[in-house]
Every structure is written in C-alpha cells, then in structure tokens.
C-alpha positions, 0 to 999 in steps of 0.5 A: 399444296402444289406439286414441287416435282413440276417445279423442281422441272420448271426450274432446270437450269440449261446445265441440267436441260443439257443432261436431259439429251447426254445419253445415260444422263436422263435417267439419273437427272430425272432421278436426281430431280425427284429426290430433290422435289421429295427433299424440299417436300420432306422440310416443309412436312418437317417444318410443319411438325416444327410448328406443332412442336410449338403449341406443345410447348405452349400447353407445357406453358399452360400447364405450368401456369395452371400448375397442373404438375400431373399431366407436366411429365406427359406433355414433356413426353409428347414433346419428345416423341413430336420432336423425334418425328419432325427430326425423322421426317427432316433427314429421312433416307431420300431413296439414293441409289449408287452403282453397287447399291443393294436396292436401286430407285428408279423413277417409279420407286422415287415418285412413290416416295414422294406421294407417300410423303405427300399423304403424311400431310395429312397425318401431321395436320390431324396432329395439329388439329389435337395440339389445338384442341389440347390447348383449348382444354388444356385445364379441362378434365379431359386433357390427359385423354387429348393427350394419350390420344396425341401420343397414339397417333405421333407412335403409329406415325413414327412407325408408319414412318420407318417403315417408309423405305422398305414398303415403298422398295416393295421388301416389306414382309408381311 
C-alpha cells in the first residue's frame, strides 16, 4: 500500500502551498494533511472489513442452504461484531486537536495514528484470510471452531482498536 501522507503532500493545491509559508500556518497545514492522509487510510482499511463483511454474509447464505440451523445464530454474531468493527474503523477519532483541547497532536502523535492504522492492515487481512477458510469449510466439522476463532480475533481487534487514542497520546495506564 502506498503511503497516502506523501500523497496527501503531492497534492497540495497552491492555497495550501501558500499556508506552508504564513507563519503559524505550517504547523496546522501539516497537521491537517496527516489527519486527511490517516482519514483516507481509515475508509480503505473500512472498506476492506466491508468486504469481508461480504463473505460473512455468503457463509450465512451457505449456511442456510446447508440448512446448518446451529451454527446460523453464530455467523449472525460474527456478522455483527465484523460490522461494529468496520463502523469503528470508518468514524474513529482522527486525533484533532482545537485551541483549548485537553490533549494536543501534534505531528508526531498524527504520524503514529497513521502507522498504528496502517499495522491494522494486517489485522484485517488475517480476518479475511479465516472468512475464506470459513467459507470453504462452512459444512465441515470444523466450521464452528473456524468460527469462535474468527470472533476471537474480531473482539481483540476491537479492543485493540479502542484503545487507539489513548496509547497513541501516551495516557494508557498500564
């Protein structure tokens, strides 16, 4: 995946290029740009989790065509849970700091938002990678246990997730 934060760069309109030299400006510009660049990361990242939200829906359907009425109320759980992650990563806090904010970004803080959010790639492909084994196996006698596996990684994911602001602002107690 390229790195959007270059991109975000490159593409400065000459308004934006102008703010670069008003003294007080840069910072913020450049502060604006990362949390855009983070933004455009997080709907790609959401969009992803929309796909495998997809091939849940296909082992539902497999499911039901298999008439594999135990396992039906399971992969409506997992549904769920995949959903609330891909809303979650889709309207996450972007790190913006106003004037009298109890914890400021500055660009050090928004570039560790971004690399956290760019390592939940990782996350999210491994879930697809289970979405795609669950569906080959969805009548095996396995599929229950693909299953709670997919949940466990979706609920450390979430948590994970939650906890994004607060370890990348360094208030993370442990």
């Amino acid at each position: 995946m390229t790195d959007i934060r270059r991109r975000v760069e490159e593409d400065r309109g000459m308004l934006k290029k102008i703010e670069l030299f008003i003294p007080g400006f840069k910072g913020y510009r450049k502060r604006e740009d990362l949390r855009a660049a983070d933004s455009l990361l997080r709907q790609q990242l959401a969009m992803r989790m929309g796909e495998i939200n997809r091939k849940f829906d296909n082992c539902r359907d497999e499911l039901t065509r298999a008439l594999e009425i135990g396992l039906m109320s399971e992969i409506g759980d997992i549904t769920k849970l995949s959903r609330q992650v891909e809303n979650k990563i889709r309207h996450a806090e972007q790190g913006y700091s106003n004037i009298s904010a109890d914890i400021r970004f500055e660009e050090e803080e928004l570039n560790r938002m971004y690399e956290w959010d760019l390592s939940l790639l990782q996350t999210i492909e491994s879930v697809g990678k289970m979405a795609d084994e669950l569906n080959n196996a969805i009548t095996g006698s396995d599929a229950g246990q693909k299953i709670k596996d997919i949940r466990k990684a979706l609920n450390e994911f979430n948590s994970i997730f939650e906890k994004r602001i607060s370890i990348i602002s360094g208030l993370e107690v442990i």
